[in-house]
N, CA, C and O atoms as a CHARMM CRD file, in Angstrom:
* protein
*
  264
    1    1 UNK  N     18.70800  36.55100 -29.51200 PROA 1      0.00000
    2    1 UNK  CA    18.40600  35.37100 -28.73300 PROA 1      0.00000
    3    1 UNK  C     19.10500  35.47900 -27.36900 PROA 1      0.00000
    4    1 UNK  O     20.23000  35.89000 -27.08200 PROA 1      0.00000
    5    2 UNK  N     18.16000  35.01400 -26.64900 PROA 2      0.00000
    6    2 UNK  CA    18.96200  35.27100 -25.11900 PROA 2      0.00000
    7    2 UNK  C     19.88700  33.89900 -24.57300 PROA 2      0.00000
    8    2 UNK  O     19.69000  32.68500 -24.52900 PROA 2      0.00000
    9    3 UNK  N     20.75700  34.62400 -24.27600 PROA 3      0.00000
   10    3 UNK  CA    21.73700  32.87600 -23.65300 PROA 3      0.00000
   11    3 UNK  C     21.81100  33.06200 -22.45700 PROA 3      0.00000
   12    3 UNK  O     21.76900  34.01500 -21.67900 PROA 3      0.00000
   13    4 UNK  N     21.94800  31.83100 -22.42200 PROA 4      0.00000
   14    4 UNK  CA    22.03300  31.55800 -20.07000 PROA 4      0.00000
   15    4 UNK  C     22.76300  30.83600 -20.55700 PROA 4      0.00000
   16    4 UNK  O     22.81900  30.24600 -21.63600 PROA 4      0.00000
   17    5 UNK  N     23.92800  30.96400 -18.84900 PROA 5      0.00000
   18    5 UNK  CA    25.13100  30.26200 -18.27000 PROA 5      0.00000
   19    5 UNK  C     24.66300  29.71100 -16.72500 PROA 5      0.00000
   20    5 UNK  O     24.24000  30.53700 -15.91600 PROA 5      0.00000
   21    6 UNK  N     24.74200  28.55700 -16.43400 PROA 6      0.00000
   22    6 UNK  CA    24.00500  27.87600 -15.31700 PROA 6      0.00000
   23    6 UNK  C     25.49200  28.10200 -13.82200 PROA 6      0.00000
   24    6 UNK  O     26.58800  27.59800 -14.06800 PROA 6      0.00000
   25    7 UNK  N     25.35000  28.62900 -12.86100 PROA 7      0.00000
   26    7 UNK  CA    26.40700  28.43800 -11.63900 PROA 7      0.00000
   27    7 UNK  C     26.04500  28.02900 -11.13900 PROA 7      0.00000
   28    7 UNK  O     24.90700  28.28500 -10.74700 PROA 7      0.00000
   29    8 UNK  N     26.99800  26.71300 -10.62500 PROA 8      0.00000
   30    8 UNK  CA    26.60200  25.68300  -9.99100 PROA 8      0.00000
   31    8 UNK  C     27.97000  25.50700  -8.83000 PROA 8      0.00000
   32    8 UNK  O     29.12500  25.65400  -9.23000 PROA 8      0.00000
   33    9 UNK  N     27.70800  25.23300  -7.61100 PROA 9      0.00000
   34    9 UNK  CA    28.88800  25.15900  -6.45500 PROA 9      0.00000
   35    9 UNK  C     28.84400  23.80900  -5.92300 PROA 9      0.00000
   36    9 UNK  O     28.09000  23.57600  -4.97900 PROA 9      0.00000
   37   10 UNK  N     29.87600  22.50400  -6.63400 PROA 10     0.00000
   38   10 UNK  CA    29.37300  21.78300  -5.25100 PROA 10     0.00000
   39   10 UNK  C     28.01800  20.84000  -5.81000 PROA 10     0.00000
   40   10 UNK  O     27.52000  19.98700  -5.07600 PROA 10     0.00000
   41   11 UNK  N     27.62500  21.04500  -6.85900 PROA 11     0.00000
   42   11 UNK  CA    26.46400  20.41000  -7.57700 PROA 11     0.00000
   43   11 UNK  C     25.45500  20.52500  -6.96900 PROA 11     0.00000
   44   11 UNK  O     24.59200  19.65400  -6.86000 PROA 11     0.00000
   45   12 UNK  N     25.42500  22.22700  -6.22900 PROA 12     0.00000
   46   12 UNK  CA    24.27500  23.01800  -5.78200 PROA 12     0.00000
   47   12 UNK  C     24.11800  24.11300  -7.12800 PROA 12     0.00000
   48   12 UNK  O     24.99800  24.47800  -7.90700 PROA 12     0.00000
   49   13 UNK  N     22.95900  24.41000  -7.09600 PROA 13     0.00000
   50   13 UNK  CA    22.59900  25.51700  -8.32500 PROA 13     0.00000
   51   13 UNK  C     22.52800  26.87800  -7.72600 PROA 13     0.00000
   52   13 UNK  O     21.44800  27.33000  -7.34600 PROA 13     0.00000
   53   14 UNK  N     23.60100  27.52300  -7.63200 PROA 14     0.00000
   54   14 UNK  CA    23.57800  28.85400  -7.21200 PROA 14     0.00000
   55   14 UNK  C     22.44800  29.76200  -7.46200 PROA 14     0.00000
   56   14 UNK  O     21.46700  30.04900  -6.77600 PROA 14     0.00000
   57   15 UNK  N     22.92900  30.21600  -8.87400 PROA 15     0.00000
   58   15 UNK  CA    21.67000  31.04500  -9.71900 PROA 15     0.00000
   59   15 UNK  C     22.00800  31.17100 -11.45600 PROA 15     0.00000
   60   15 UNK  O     22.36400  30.10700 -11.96100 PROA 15     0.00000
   61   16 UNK  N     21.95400  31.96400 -12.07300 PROA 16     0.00000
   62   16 UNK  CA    21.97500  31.45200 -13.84900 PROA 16     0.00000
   63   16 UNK  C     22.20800  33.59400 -14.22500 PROA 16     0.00000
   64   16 UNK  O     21.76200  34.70300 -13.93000 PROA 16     0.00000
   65   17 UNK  N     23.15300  32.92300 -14.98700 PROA 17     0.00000
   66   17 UNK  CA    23.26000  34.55700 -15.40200 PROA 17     0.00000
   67   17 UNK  C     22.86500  34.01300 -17.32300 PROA 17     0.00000
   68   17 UNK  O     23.06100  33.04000 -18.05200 PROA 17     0.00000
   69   18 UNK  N     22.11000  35.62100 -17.40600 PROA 18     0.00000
   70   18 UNK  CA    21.18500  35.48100 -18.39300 PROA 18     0.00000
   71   18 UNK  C     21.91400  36.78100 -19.52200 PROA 18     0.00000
   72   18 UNK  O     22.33800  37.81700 -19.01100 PROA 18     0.00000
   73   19 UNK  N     21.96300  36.63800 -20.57300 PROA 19     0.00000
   74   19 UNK  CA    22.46100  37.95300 -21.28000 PROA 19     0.00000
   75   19 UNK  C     21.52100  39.60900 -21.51700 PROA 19     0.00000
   76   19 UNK  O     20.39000  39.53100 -21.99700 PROA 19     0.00000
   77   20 UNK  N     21.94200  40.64200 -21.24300 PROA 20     0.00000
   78   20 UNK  CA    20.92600  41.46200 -20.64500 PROA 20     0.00000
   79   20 UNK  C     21.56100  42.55900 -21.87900 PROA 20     0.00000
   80   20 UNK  O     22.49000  42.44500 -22.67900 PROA 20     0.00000
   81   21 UNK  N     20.68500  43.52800 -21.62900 PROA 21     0.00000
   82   21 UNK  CA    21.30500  44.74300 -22.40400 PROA 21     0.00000
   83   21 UNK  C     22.50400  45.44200 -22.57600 PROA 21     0.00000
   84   21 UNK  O     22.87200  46.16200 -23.50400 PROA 21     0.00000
   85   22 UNK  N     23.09400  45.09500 -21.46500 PROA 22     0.00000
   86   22 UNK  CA    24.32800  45.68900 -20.74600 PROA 22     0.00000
   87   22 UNK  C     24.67800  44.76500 -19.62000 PROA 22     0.00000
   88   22 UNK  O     24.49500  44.90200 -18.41000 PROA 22     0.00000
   89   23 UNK  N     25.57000  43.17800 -20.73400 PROA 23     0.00000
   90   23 UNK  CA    26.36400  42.68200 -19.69000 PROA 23     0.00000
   91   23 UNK  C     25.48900  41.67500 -19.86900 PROA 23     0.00000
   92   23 UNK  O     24.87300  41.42300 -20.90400 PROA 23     0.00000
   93   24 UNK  N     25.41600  40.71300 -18.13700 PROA 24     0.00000
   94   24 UNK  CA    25.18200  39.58500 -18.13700 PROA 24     0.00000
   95   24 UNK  C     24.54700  39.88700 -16.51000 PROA 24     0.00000
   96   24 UNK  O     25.14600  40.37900 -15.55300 PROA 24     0.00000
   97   25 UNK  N     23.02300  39.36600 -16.60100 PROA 25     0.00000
   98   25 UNK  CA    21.98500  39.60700 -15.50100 PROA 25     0.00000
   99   25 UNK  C     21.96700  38.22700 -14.84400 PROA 25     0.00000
  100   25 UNK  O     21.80500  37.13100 -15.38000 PROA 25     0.00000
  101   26 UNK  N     22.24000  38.63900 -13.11900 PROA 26     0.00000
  102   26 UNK  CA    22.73600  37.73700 -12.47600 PROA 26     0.00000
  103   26 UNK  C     21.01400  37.16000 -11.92100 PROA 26     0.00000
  104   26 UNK  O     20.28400  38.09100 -11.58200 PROA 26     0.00000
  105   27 UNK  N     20.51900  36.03300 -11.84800 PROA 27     0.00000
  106   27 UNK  CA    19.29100  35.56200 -11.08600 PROA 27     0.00000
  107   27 UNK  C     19.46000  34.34900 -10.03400 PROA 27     0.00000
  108   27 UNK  O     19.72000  33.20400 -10.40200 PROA 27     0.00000
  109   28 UNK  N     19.28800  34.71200  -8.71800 PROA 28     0.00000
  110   28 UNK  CA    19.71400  34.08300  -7.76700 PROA 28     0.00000
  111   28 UNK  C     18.97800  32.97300  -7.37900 PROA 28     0.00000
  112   28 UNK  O     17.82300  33.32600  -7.14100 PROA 28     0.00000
  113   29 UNK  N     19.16200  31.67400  -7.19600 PROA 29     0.00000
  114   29 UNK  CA    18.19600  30.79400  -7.24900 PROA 29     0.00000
  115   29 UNK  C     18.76500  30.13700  -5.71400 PROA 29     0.00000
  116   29 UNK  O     18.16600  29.08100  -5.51500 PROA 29     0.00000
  117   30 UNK  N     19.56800  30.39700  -4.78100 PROA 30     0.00000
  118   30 UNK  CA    20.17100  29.62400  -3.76700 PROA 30     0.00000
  119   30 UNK  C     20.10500  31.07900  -2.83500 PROA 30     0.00000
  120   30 UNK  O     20.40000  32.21500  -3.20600 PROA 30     0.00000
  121   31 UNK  N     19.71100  30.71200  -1.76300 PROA 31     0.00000
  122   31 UNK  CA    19.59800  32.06100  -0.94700 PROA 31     0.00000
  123   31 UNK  C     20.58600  32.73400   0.04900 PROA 31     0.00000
  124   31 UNK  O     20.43800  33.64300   0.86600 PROA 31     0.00000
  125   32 UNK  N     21.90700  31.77000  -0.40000 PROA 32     0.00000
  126   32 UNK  CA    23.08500  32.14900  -0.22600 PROA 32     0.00000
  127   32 UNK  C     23.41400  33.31300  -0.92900 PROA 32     0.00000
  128   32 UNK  O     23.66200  34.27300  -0.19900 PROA 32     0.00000
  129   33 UNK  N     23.47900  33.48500  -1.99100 PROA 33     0.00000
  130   33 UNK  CA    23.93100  34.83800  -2.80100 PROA 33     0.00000
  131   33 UNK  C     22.55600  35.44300  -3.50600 PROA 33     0.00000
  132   33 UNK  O     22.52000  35.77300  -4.69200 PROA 33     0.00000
  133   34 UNK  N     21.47000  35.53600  -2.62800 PROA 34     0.00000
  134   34 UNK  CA    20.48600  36.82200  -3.18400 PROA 34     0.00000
  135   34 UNK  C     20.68400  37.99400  -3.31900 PROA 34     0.00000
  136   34 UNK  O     20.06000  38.78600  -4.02500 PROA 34     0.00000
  137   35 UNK  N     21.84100  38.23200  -2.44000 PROA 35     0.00000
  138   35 UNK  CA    22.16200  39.80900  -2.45800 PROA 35     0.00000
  139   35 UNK  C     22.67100  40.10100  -3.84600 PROA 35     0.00000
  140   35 UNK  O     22.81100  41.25400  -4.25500 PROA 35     0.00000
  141   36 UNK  N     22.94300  39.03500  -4.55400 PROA 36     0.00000
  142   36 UNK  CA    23.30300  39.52600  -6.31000 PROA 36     0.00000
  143   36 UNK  C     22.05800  39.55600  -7.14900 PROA 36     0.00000
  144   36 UNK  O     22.04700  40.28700  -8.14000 PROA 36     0.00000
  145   37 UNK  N     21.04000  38.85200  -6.85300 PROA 37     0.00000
  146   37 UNK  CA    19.83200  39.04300  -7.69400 PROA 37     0.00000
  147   37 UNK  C     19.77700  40.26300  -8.50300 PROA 37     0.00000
  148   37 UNK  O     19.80300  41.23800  -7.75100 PROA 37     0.00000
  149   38 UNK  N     19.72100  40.53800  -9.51800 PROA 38     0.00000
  150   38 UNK  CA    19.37600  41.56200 -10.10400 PROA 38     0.00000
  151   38 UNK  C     20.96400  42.49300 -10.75600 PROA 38     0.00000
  152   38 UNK  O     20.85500  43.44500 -11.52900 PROA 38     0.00000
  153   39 UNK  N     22.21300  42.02000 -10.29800 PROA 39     0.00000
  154   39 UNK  CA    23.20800  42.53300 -11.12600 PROA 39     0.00000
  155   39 UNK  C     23.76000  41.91900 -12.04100 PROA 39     0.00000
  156   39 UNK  O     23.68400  40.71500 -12.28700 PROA 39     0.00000
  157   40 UNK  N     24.57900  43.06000 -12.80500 PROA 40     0.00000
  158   40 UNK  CA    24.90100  42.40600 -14.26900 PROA 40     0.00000
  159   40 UNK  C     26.14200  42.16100 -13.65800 PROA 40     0.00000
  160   40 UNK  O     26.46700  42.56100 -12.54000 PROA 40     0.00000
  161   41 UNK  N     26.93800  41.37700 -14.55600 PROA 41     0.00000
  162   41 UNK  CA    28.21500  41.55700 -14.99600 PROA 41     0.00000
  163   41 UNK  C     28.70900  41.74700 -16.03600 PROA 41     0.00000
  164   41 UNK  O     27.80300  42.19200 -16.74100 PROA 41     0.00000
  165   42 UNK  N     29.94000  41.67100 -16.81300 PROA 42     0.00000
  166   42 UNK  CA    30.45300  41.93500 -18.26400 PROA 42     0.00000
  167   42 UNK  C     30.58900  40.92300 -18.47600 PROA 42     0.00000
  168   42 UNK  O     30.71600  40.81900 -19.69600 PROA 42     0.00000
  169   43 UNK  N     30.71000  39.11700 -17.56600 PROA 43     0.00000
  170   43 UNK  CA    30.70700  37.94800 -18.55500 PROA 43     0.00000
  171   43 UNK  C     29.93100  37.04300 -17.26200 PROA 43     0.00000
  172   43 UNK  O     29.71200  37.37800 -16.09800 PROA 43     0.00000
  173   44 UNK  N     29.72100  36.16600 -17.76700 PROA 44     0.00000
  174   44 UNK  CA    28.97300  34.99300 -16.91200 PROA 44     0.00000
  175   44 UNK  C     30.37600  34.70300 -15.87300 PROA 44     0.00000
  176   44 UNK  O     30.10900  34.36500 -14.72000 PROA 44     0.00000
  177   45 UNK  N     32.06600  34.84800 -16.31600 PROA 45     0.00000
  178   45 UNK  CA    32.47100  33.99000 -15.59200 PROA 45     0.00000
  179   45 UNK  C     32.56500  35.13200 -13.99600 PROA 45     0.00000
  180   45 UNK  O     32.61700  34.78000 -12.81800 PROA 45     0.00000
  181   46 UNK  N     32.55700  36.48500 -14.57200 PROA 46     0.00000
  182   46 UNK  CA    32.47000  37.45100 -13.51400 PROA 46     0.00000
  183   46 UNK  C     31.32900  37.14400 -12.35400 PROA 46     0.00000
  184   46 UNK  O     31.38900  37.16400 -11.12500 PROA 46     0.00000
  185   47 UNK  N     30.47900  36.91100 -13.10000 PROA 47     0.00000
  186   47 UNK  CA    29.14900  36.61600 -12.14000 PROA 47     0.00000
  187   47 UNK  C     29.15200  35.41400 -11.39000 PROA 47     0.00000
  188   47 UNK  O     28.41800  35.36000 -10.40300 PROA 47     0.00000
  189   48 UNK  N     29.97200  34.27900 -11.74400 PROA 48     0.00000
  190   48 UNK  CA    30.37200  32.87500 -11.41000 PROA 48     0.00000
  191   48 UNK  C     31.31800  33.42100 -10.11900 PROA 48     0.00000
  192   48 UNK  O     30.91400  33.17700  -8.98200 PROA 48     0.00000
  193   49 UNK  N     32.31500  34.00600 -10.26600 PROA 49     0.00000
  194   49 UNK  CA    33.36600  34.52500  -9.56900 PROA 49     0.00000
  195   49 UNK  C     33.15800  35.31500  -7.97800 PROA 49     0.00000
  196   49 UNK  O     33.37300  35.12800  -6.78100 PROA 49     0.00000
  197   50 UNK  N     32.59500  36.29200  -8.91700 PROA 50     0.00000
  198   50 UNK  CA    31.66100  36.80400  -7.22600 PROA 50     0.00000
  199   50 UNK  C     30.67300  36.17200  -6.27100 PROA 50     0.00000
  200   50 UNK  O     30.61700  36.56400  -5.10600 PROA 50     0.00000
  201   51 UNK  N     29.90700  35.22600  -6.71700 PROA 51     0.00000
  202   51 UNK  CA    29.23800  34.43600  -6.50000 PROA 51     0.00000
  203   51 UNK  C     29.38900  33.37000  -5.63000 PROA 51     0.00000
  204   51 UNK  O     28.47100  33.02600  -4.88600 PROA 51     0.00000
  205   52 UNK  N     30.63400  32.72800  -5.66200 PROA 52     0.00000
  206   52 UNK  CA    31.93800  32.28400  -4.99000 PROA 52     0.00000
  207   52 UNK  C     32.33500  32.62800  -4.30700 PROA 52     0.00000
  208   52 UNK  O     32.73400  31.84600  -3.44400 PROA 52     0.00000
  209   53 UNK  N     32.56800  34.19100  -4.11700 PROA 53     0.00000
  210   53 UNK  CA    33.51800  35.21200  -3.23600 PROA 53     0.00000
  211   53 UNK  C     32.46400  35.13300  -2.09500 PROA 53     0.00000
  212   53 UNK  O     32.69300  34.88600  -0.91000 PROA 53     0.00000
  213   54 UNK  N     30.95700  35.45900  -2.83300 PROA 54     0.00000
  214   54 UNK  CA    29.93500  35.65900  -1.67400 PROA 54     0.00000
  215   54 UNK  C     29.83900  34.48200  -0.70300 PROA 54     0.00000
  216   54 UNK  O     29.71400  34.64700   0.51100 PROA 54     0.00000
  217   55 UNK  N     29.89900  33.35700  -1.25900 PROA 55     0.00000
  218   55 UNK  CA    30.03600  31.77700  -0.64300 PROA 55     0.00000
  219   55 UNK  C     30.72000  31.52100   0.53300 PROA 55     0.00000
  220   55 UNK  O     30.32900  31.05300   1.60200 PROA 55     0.00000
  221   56 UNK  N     32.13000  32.01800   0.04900 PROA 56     0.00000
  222   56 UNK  CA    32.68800  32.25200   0.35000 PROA 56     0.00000
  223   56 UNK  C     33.24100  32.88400   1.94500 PROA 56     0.00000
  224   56 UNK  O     33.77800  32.46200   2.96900 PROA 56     0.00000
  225   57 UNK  N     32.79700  33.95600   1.46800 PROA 57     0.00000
  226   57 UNK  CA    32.47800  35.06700   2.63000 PROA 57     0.00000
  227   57 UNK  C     31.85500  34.58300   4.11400 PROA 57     0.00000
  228   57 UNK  O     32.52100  34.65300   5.14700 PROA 57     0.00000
  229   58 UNK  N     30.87600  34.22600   4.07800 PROA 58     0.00000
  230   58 UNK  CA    29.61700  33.27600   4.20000 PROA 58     0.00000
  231   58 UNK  C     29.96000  32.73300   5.24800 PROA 58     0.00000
  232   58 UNK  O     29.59500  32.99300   6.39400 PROA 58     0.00000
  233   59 UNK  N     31.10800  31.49100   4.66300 PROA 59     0.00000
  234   59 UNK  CA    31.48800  30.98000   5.51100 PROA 59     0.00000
  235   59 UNK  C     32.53500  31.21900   6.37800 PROA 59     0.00000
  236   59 UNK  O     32.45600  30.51500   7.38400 PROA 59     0.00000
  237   60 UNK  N     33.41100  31.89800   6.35300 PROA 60     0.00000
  238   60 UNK  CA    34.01000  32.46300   6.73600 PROA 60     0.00000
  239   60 UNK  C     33.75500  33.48500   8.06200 PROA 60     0.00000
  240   60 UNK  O     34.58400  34.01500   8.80200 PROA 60     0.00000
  241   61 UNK  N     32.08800  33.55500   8.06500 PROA 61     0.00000
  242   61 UNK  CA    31.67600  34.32100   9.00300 PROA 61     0.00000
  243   61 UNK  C     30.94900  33.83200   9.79300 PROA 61     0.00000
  244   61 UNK  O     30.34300  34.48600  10.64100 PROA 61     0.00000
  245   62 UNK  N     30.84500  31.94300   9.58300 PROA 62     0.00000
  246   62 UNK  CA    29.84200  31.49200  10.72700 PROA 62     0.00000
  247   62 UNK  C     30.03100  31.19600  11.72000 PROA 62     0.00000
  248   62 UNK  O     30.85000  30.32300  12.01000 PROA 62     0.00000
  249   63 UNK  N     29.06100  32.07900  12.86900 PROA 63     0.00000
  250   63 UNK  CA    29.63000  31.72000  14.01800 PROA 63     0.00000
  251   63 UNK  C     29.57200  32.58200  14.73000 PROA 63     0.00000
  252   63 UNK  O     29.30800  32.48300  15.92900 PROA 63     0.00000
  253   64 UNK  N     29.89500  33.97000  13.90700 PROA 64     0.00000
  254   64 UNK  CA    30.17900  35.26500  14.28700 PROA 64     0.00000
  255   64 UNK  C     32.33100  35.62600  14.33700 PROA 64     0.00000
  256   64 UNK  O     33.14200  36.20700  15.05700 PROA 64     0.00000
  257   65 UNK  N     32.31300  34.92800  13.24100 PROA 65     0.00000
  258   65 UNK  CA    33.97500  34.74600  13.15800 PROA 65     0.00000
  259   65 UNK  C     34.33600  35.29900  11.97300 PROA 65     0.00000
  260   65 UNK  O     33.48000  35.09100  11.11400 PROA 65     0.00000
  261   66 UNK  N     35.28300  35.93200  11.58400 PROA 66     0.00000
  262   66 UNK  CA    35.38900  36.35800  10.35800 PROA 66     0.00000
  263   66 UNK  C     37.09000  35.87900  10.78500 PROA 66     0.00000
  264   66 UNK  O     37.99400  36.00700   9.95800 PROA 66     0.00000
């Protein structure tokens, strides 16, 4: 049976990591972190985590400012 874990930022819906063959398949639903579409991780909270980092990042760079 397949399980999903829902990431949510902010009570925005990031994207949903889904359980895969190997790990946990990241699906990007916020077009903030598409660049993860399609990777696994070893747990949902990994995929939660980076996901964040990417958010993160993000902002950190608007403007042309890092």
């Amino acid at each position: 049976m397949i399980q999903s874990r829902t990431i949510i930022e902010k009570g925005r819906l990031l994207g949903v990591a889904t359980t895969a063959d190997r790990g946990w398949l990241f699906t990007a639903i916020d077009p903030r972190v598409e660049d993860l579409h399609g990777r696994c991780f070893g747990t949902p909270a990994e995929a939660e985590r980076v996901a964040l980092l990417v958010l993160d990042r993000g902002r950190s760079t608007v403007g042309g400012q890092a």
